[in-house]
N, C-alpha and C positions, 0 to 999 in steps of 0.2 A: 411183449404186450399182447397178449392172447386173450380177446375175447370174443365170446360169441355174437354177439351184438354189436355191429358199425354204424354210427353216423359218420359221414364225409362230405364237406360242405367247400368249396372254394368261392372266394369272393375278391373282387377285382376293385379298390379303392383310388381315388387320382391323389388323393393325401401321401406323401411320404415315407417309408417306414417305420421315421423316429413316432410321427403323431399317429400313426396306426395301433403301436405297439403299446405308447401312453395311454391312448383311453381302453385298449383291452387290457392291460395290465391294470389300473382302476378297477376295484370292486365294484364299488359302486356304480358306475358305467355300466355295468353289464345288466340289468334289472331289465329293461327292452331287451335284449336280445335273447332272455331267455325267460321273457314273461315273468318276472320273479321278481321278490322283494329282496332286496340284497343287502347285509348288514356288515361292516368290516367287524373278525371277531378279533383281529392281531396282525400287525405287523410285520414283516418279513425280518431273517436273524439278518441282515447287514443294510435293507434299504427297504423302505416303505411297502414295495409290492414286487418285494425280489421274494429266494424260496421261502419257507417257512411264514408266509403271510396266508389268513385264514379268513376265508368269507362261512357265512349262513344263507343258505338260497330258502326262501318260501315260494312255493308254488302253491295256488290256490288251497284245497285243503289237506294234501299232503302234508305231512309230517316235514318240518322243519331237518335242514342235512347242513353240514362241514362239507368245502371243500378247501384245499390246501396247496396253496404254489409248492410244487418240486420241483423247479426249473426256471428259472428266467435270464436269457440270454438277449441282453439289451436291442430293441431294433430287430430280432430275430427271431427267438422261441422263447415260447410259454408252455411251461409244463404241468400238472397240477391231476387230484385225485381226490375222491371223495374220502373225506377223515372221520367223519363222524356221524352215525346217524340215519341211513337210507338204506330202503330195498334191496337199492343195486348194490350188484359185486361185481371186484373186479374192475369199478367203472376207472377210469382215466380221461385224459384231453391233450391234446397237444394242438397249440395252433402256430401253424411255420407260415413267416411275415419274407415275402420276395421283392425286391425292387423293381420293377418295371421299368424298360427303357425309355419309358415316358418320364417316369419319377414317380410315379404312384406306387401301388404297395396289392402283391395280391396274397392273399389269406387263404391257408392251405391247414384245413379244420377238422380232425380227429378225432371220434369220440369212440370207447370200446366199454360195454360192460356188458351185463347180465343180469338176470331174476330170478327168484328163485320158483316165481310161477309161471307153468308154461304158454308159451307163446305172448307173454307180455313183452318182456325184452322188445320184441319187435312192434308192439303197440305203442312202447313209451318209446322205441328211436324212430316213427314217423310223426310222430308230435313234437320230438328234438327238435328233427330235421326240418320239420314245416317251420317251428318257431324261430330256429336260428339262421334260415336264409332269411326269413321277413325280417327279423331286429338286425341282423348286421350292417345294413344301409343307415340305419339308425348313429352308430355309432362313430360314423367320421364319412368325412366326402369321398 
């Protein structure tokens, strides 16, 4: 998973794994955390937001994009890539869900792409980065 561009974002939840995992696995859940209008486009090939399920993010007036579960390992990892649609290449996500010896859940958050103009890449991952430490408090205790 090579790309030029990192976001890396960890986040410390006192929720569970399993209710961690549920509302980021939720498309629609994710709209705060990434500032974005969020639309399910399809359903996962064996369960609702397992792989092959397919959201649409709008961001302000950017061009509408696909992105695409490739992974989801219950309680654990979410995998997922843009499909359709956007600037970036190359982009992907990985978010890996830990149990804490308390019982909470810490989020271990991965983003890699590129642009094809220069020095944006890194303009669009400080506006990631800012948005996606602010929304993910959002999404569960």
């Amino acid at each position: 998973m090579a790309s030029p561009q990192r976001v890396h974002v960890t986040h410390t939840y006192t929720s569970d794994p399993a209710t961690v995992f549920e509302k980021l696995a939720e498309h629609e859940n994710l709209g705060p955390v990434f500032g974005a209008k969020i639309t399910r486009v399809c359903d996962g090939d064996t369960s609702r937001n397992g792989a092959g399920s397919t959201r649409t993010l709008k961001i302000g007036p950017l061009p509408a994009f696909q992105e695409t579960t490739t992974r989801a390992e219950p309680n654990s990892l979410i995998e997922y890539k843009i499909s359709k649609g956007s600037p970036l290449s190359g982009h992907w996500g990985v978010q890996k869900l830990t149990p804490t010896p308390e019982g909470g859940t810490t989020l271990d958050y991965t983003i890699g792409f590129d642009m094809p103009i220069p020095g944006m890449a890194a303009l669009v991952g400080k506006v990631l980065s800012s948005n996606i430490k602010k929304g993910l408090g959002k999404l569960a205790p």
